[in-house]
Biopython code that builds the backbone (N, CA, C, O; Angstrom):
import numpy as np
from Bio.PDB.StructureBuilder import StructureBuilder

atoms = [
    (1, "UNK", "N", (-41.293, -40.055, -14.232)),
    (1, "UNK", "CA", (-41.676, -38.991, -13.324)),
    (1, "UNK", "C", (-40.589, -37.911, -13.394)),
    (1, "UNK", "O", (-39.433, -38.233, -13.116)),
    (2, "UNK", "N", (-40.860, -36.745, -13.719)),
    (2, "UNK", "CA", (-40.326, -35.182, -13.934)),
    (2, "UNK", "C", (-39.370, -35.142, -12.510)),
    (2, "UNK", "O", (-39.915, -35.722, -11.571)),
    (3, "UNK", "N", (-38.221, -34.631, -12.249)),
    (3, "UNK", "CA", (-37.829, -34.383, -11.076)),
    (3, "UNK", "C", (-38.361, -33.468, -10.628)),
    (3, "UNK", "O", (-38.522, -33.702, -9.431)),
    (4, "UNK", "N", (-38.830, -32.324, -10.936)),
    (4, "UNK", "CA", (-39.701, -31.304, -10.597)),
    (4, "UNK", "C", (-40.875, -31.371, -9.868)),
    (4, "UNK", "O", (-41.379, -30.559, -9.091)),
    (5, "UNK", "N", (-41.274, -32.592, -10.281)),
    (5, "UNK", "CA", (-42.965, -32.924, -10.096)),
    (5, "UNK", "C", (-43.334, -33.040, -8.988)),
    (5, "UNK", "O", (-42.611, -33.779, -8.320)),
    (6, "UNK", "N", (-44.670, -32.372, -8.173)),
    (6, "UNK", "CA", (-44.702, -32.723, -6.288)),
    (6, "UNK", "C", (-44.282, -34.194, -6.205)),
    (6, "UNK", "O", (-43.400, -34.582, -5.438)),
    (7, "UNK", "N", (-44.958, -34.980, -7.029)),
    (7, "UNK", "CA", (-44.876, -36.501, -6.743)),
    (7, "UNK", "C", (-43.834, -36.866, -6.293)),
    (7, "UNK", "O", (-43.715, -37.628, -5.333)),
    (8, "UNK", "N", (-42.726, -36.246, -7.087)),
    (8, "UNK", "CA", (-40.657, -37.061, -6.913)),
    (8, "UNK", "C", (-40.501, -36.071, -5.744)),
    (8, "UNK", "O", (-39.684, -36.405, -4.886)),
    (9, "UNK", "N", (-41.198, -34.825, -5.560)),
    (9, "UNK", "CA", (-40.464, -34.350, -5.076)),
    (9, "UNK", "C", (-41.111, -34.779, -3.133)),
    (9, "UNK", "O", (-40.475, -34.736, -2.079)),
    (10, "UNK", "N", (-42.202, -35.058, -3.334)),
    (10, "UNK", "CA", (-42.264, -35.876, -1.748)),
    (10, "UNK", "C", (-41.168, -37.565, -2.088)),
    (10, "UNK", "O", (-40.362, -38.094, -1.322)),
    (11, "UNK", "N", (-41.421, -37.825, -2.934)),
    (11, "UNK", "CA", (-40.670, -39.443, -2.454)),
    (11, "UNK", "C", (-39.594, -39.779, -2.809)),
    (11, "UNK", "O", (-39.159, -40.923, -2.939)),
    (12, "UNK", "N", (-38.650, -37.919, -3.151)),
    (12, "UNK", "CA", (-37.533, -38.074, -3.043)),
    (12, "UNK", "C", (-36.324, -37.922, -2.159)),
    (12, "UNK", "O", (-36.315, -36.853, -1.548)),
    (13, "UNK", "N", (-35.625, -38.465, -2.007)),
    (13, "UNK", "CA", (-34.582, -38.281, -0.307)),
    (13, "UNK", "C", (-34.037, -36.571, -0.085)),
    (13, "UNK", "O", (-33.276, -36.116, -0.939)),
    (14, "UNK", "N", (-34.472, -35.681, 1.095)),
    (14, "UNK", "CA", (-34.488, -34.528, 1.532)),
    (14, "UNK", "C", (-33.462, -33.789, 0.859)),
    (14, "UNK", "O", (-33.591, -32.749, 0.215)),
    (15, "UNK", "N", (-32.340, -34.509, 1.107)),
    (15, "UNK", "CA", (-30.916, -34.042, 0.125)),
    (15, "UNK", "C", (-30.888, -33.738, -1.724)),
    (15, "UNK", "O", (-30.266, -32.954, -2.440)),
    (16, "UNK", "N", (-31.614, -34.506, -1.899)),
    (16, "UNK", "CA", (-31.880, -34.258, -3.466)),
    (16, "UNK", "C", (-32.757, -32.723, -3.465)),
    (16, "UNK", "O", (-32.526, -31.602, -3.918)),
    (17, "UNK", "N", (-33.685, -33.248, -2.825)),
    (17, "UNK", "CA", (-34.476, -32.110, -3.030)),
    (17, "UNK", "C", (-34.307, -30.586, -2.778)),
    (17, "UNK", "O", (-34.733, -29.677, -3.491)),
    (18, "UNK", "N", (-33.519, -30.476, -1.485)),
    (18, "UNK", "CA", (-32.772, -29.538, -1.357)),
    (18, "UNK", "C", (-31.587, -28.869, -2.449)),
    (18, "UNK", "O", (-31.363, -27.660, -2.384)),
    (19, "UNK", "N", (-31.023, -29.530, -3.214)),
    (19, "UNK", "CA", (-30.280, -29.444, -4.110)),
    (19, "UNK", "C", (-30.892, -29.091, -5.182)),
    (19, "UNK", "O", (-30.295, -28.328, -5.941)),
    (20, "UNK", "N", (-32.260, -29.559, -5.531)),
    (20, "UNK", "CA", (-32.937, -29.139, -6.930)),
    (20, "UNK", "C", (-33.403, -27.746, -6.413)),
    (20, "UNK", "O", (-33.677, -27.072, -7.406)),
    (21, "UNK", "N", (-33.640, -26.909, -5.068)),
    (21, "UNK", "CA", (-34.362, -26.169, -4.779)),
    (21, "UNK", "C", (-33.332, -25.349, -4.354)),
    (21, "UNK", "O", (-33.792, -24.469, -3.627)),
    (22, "UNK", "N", (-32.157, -25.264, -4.494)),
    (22, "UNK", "CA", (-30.649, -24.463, -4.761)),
    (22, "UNK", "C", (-30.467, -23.920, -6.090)),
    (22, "UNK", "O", (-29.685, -22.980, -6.229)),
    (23, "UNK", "N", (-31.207, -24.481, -7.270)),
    (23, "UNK", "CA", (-30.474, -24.408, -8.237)),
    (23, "UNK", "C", (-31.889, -23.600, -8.963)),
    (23, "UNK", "O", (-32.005, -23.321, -10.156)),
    (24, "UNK", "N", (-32.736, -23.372, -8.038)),
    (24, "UNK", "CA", (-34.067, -22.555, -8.233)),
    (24, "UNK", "C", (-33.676, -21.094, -7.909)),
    (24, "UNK", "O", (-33.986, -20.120, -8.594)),
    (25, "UNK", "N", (-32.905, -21.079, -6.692)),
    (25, "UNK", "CA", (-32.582, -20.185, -5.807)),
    (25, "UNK", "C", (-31.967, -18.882, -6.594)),
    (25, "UNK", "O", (-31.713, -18.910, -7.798)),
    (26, "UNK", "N", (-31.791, -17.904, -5.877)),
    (26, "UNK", "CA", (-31.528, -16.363, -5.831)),
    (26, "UNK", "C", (-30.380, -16.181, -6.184)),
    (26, "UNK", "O", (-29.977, -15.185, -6.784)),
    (27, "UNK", "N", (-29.411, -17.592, -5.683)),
    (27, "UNK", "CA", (-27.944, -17.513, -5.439)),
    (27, "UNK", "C", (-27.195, -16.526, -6.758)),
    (27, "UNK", "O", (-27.655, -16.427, -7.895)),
    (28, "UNK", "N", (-26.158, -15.978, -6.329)),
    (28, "UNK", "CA", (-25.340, -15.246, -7.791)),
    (28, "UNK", "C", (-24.610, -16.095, -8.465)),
    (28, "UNK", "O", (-23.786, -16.879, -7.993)),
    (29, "UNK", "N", (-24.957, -15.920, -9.786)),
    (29, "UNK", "CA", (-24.527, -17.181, -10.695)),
    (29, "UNK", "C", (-23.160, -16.063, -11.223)),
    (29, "UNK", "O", (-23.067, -14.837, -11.290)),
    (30, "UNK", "N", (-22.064, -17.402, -11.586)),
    (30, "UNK", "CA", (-20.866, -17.147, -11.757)),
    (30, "UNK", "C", (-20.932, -16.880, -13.232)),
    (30, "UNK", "O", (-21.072, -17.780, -14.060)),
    (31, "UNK", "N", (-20.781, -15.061, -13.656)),
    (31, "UNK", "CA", (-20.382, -15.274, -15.061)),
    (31, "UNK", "C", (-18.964, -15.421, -16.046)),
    (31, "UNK", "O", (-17.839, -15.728, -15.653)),
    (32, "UNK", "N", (-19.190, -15.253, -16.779)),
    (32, "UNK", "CA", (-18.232, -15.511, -17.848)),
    (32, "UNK", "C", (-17.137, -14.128, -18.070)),
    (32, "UNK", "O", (-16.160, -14.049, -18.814)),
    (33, "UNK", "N", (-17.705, -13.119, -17.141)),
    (33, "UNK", "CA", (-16.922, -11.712, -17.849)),
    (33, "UNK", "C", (-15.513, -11.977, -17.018)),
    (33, "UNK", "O", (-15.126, -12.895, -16.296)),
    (34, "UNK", "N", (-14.939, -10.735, -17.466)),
    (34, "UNK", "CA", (-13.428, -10.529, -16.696)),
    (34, "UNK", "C", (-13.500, -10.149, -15.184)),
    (34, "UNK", "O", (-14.357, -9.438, -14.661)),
    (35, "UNK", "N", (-12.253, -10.864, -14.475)),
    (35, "UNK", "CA", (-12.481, -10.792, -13.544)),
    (35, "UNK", "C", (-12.568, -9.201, -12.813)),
    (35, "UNK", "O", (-11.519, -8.671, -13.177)),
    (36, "UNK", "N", (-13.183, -8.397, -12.121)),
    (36, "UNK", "CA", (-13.397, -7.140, -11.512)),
    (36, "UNK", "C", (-11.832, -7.799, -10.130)),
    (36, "UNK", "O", (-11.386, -8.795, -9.560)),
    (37, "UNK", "N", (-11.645, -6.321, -10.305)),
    (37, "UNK", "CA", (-10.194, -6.071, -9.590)),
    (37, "UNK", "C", (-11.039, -5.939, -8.098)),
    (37, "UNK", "O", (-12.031, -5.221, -7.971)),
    (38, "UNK", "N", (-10.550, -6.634, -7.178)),
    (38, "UNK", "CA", (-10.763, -6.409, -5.624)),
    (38, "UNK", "C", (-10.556, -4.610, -4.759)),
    (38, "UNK", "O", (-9.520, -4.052, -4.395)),
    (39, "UNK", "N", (-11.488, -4.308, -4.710)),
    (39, "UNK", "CA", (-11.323, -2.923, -4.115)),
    (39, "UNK", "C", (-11.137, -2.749, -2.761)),
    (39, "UNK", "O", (-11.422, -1.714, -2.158)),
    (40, "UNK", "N", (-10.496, -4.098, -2.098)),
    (40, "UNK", "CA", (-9.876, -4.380, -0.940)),
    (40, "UNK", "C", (-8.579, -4.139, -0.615)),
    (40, "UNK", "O", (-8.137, -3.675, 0.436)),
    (41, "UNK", "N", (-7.894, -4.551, -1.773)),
    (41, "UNK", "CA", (-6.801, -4.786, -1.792)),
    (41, "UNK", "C", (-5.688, -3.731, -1.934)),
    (41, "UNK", "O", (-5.652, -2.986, -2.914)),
    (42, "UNK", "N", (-4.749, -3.676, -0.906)),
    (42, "UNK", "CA", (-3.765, -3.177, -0.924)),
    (42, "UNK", "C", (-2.946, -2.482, -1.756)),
    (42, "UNK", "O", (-2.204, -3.248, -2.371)),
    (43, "UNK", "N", (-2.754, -1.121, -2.070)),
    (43, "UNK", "CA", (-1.327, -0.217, -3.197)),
    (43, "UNK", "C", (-0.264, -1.547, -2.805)),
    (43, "UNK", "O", (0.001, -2.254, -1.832)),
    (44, "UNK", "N", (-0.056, -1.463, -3.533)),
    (44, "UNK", "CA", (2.034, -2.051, -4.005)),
    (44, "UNK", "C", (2.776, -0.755, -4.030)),
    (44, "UNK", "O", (2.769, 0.120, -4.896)),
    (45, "UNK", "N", (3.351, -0.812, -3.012)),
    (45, "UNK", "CA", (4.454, 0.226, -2.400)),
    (45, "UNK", "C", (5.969, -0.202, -2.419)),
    (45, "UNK", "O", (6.698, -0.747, -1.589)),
    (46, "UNK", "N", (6.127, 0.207, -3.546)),
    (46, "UNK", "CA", (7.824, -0.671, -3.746)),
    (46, "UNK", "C", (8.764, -0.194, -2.437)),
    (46, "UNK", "O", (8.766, 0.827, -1.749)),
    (47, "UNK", "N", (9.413, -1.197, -2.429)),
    (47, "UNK", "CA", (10.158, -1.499, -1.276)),
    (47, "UNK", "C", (11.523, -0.430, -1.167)),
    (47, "UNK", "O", (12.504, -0.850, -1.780)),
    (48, "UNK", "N", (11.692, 0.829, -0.499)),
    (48, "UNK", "CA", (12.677, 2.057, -0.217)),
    (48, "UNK", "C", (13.155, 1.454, 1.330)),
    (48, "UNK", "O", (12.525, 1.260, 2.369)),
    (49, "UNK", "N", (14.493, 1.274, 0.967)),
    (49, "UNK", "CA", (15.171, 1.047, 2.412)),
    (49, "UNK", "C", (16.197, 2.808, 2.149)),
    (49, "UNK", "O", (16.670, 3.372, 3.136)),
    (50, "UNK", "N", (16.340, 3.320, 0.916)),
    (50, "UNK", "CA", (17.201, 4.755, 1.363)),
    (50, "UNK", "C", (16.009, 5.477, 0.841)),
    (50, "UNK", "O", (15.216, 5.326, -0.088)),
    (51, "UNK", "N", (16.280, 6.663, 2.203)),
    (51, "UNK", "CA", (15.054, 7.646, 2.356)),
    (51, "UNK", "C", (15.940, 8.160, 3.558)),
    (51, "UNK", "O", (16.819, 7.596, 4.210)),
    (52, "UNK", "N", (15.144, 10.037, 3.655)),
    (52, "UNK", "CA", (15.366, 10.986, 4.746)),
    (52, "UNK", "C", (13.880, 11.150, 5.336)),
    (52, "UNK", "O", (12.774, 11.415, 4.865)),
    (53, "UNK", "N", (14.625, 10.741, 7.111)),
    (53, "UNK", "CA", (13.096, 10.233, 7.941)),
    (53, "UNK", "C", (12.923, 12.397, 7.945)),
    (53, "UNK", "O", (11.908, 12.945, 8.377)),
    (54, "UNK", "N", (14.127, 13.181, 7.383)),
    (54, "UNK", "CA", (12.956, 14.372, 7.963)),
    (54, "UNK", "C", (12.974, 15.273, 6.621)),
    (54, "UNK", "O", (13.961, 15.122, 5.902)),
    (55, "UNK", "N", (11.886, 16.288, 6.169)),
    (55, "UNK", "CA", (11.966, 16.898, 4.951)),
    (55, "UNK", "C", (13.050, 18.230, 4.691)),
    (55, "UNK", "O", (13.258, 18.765, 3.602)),
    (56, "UNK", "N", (13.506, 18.499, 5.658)),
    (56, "UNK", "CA", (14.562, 19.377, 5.725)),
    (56, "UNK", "C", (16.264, 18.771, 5.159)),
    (56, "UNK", "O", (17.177, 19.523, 4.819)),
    (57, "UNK", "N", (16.323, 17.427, 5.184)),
    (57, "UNK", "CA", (17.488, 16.708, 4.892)),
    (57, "UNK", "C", (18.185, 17.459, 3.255)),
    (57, "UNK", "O", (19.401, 17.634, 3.339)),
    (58, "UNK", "N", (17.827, 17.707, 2.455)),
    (58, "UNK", "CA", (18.192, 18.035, 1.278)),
    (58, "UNK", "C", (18.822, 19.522, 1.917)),
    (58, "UNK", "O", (20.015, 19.540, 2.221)),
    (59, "UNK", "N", (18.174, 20.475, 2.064)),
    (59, "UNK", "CA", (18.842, 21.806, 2.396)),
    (59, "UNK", "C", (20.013, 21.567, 3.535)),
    (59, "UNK", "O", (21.122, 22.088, 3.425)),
    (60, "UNK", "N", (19.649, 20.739, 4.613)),
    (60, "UNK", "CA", (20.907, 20.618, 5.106)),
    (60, "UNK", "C", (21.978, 20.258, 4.912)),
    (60, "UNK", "O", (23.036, 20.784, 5.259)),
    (61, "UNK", "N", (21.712, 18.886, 4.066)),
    (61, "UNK", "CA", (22.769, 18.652, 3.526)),
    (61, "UNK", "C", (23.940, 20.107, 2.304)),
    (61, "UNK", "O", (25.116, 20.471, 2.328)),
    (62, "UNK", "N", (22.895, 20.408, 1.568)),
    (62, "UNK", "CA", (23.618, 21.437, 0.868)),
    (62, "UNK", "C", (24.172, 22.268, 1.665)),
    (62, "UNK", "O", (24.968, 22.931, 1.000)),
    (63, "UNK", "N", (24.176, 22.557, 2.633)),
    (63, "UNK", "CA", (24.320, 23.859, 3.989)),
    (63, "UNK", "C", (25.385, 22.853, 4.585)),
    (63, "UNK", "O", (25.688, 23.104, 5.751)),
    (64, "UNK", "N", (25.954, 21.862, 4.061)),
    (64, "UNK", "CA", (27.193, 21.118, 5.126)),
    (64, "UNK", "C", (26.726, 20.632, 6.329)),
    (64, "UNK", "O", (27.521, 21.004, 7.192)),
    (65, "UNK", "N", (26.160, 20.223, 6.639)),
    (65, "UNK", "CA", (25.314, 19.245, 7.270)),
    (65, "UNK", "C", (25.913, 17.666, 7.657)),
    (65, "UNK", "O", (26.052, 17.068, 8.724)),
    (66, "UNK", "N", (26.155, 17.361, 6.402)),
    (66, "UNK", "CA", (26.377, 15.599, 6.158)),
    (66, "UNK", "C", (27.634, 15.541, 6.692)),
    (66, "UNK", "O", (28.116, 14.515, 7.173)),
    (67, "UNK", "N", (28.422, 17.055, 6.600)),
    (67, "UNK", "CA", (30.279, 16.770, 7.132)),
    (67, "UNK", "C", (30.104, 17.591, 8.622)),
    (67, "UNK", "O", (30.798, 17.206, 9.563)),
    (68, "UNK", "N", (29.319, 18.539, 8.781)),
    (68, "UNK", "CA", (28.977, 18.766, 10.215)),
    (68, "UNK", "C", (28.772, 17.675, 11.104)),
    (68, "UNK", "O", (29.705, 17.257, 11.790)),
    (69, "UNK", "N", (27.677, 17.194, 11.151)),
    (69, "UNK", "CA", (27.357, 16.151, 12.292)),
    (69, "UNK", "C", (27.355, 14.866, 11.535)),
    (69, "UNK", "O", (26.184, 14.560, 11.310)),
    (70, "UNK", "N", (28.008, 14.180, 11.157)),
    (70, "UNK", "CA", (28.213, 13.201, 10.899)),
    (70, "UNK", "C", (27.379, 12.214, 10.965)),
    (70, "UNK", "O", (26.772, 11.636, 10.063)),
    (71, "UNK", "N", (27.383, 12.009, 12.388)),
    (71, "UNK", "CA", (26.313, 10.554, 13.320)),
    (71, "UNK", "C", (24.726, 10.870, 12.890)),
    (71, "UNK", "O", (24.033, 10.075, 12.254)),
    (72, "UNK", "N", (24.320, 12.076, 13.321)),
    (72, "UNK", "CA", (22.806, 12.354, 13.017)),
    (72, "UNK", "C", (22.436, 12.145, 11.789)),
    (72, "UNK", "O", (21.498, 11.390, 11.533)),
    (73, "UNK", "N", (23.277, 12.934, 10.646)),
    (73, "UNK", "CA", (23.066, 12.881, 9.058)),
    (73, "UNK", "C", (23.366, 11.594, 8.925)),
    (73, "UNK", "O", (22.255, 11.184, 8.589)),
    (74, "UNK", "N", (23.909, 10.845, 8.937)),
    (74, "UNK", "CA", (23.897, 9.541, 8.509)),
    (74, "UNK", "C", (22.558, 8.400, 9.319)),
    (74, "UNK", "O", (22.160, 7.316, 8.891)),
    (75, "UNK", "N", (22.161, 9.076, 10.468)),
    (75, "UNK", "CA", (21.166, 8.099, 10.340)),
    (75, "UNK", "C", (19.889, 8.850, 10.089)),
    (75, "UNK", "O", (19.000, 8.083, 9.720)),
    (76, "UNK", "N", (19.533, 10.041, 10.167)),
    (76, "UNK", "CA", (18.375, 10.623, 9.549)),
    (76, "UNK", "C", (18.576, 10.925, 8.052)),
    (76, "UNK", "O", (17.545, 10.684, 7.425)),
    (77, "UNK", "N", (19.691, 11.426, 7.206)),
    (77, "UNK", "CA", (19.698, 11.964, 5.897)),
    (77, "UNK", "C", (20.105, 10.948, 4.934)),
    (77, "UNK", "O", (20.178, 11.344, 3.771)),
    (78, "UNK", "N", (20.460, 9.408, 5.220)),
    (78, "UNK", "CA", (21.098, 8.995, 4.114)),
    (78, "UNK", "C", (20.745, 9.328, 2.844)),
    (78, "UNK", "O", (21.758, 9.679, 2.238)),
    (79, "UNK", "N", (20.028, 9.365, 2.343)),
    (79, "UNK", "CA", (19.352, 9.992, 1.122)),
    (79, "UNK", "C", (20.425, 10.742, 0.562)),
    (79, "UNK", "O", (21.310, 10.354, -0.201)),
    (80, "UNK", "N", (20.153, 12.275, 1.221)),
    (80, "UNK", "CA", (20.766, 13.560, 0.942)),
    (80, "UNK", "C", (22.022, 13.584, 1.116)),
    (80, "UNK", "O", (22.638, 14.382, 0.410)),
    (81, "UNK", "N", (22.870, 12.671, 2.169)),
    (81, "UNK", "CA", (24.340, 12.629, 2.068)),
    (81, "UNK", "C", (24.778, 11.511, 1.586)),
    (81, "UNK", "O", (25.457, 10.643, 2.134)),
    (82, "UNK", "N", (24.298, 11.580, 0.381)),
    (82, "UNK", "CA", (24.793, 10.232, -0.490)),
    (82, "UNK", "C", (25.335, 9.079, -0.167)),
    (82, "UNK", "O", (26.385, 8.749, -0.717)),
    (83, "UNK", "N", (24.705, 8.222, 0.817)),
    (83, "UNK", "CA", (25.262, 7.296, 1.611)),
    (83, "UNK", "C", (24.316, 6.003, 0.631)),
    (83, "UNK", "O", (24.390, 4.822, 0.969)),
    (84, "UNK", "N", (23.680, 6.335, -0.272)),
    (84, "UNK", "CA", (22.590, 5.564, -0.801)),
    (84, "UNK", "C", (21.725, 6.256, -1.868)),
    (84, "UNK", "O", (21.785, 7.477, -2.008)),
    (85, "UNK", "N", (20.691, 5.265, -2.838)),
    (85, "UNK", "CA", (20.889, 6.190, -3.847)),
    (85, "UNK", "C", (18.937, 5.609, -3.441)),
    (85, "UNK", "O", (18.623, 4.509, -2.986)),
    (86, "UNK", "N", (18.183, 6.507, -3.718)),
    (86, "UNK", "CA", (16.424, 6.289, -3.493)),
    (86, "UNK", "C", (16.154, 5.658, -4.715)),
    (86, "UNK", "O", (16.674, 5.995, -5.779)),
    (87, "UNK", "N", (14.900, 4.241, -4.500)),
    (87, "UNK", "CA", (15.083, 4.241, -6.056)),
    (87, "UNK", "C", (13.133, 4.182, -6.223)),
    (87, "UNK", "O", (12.586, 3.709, -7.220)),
    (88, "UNK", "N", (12.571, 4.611, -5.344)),
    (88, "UNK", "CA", (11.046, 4.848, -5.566)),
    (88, "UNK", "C", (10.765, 6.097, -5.696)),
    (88, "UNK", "O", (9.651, 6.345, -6.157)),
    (89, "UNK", "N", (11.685, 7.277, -5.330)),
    (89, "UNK", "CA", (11.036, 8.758, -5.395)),
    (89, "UNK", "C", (12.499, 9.064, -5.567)),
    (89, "UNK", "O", (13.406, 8.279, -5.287)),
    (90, "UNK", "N", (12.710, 10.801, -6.264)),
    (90, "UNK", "CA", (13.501, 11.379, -6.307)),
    (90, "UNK", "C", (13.869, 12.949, -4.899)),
    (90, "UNK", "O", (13.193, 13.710, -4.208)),
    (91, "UNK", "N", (14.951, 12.742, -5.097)),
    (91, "UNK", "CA", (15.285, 13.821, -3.651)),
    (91, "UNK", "C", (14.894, 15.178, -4.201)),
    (91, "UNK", "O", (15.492, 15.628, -5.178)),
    (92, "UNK", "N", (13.858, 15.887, -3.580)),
    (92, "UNK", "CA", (13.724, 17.420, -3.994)),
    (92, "UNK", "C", (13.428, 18.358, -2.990)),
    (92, "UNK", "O", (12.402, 18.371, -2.310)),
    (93, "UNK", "N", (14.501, 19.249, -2.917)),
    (93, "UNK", "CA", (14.465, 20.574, -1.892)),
    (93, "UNK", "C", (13.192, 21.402, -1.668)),
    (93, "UNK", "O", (12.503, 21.650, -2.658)),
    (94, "UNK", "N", (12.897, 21.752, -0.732)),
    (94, "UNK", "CA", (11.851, 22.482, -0.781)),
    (94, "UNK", "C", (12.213, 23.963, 0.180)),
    (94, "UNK", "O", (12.540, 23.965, 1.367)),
    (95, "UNK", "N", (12.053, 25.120, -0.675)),
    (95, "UNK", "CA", (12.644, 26.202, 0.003)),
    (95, "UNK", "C", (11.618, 26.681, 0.989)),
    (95, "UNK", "O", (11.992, 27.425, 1.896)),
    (96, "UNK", "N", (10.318, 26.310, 0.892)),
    (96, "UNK", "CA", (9.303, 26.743, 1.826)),
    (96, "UNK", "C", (9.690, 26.385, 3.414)),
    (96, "UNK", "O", (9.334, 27.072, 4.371)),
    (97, "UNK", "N", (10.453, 25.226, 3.490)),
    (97, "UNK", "CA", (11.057, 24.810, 4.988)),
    (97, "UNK", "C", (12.152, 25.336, 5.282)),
    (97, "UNK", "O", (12.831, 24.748, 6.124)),
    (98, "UNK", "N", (12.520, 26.236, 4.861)),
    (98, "UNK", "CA", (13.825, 27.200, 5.376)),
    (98, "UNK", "C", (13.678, 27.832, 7.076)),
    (98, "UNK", "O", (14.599, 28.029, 7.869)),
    (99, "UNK", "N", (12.497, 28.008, 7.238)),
    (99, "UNK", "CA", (12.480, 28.036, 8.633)),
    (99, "UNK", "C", (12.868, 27.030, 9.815)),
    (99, "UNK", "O", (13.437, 27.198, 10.893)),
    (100, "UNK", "N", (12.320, 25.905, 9.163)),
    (100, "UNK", "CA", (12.658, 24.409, 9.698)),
    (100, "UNK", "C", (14.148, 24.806, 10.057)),
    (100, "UNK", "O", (14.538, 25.218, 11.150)),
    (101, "UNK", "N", (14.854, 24.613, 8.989)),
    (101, "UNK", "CA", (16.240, 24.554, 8.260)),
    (101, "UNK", "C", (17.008, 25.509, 9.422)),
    (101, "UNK", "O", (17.846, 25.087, 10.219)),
    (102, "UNK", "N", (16.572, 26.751, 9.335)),
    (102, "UNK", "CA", (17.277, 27.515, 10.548)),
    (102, "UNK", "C", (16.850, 27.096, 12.109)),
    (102, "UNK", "O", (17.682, 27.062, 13.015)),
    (103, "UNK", "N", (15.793, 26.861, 12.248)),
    (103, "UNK", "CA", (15.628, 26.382, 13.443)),
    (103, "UNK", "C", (16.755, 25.267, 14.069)),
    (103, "UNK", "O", (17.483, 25.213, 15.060)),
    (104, "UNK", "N", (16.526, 24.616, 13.172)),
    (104, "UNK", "CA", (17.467, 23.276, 13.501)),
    (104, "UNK", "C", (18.904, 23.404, 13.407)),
    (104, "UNK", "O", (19.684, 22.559, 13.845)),
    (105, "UNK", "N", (19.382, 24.921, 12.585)),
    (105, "UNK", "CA", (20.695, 24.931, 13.073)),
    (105, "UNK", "C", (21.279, 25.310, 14.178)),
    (105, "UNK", "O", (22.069, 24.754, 14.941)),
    (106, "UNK", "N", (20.568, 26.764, 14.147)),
    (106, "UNK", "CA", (20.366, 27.050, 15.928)),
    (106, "UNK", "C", (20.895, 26.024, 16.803)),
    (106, "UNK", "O", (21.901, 26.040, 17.513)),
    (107, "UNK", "N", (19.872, 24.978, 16.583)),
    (107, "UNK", "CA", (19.802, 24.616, 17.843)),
    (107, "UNK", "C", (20.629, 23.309, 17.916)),
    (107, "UNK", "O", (20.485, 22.461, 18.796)),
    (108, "UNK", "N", (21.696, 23.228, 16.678)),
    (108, "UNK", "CA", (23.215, 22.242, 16.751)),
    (108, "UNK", "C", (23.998, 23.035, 17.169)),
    (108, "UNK", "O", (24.610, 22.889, 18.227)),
    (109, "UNK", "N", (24.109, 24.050, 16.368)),
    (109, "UNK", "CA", (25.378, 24.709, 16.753)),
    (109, "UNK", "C", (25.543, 25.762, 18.665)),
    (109, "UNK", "O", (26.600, 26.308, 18.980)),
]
sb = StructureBuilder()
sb.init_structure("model")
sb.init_model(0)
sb.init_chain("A")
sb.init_seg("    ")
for serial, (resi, resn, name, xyz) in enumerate(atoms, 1):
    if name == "N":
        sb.init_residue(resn, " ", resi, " ")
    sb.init_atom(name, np.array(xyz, "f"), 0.0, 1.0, " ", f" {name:<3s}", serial, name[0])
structure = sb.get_structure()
């Protein structure tokens, strides 16, 4: 008797049968290709412990900054007052924040 056959398939135990009628099923069959990359998953963001938390740090520093205030530049600029060297991005000035730049001296001095 065919496992297929109505016959086996009434006087066979529920569990079997269910199992032959899985393998009938819709389910997505596992192929053989390469695995497809997860489009879930997370950038890899290499790990920067030296960095300047503000974008003005480079001009200030050049403007004497790092020997001006000491305490502040060292915990906002390490970057720019060479207290540490970046090793995921490079330090680059941007002259468009020169307003920044004066604002903020203002308002040390």
């Amino acid at each position: 008797m065919a496992l297929s056959s109505p016959a086996y398939q009434e006087s066979a135990p529920a569990s079997l049968v269910i199992l032959r009628n899985m393998e009938r099923s819709t389910y997505p069959q596992l192929s053989a290709s390469a695995p497809q990359e997860d489009p879930y998953k997370e950038p890899v963001i290499p790990d920067e412990s030296c960095f300047n938390q503000n974008p003005c740090c480079a001009t200030w520093a050049e403007n004497g900054g790092c020997q001006r205030d000491i305490v502040r530049m060292t915990l906002v600029c390490p970057a720019s007052c060479q207290l540490c060297t970046p090793r995921a991005y490079k330090l680059q000035d941007d002259s468009s924040r020169e307003r920044a730049v004066v604002n903020w001296e203002i308002a040390v001095d």
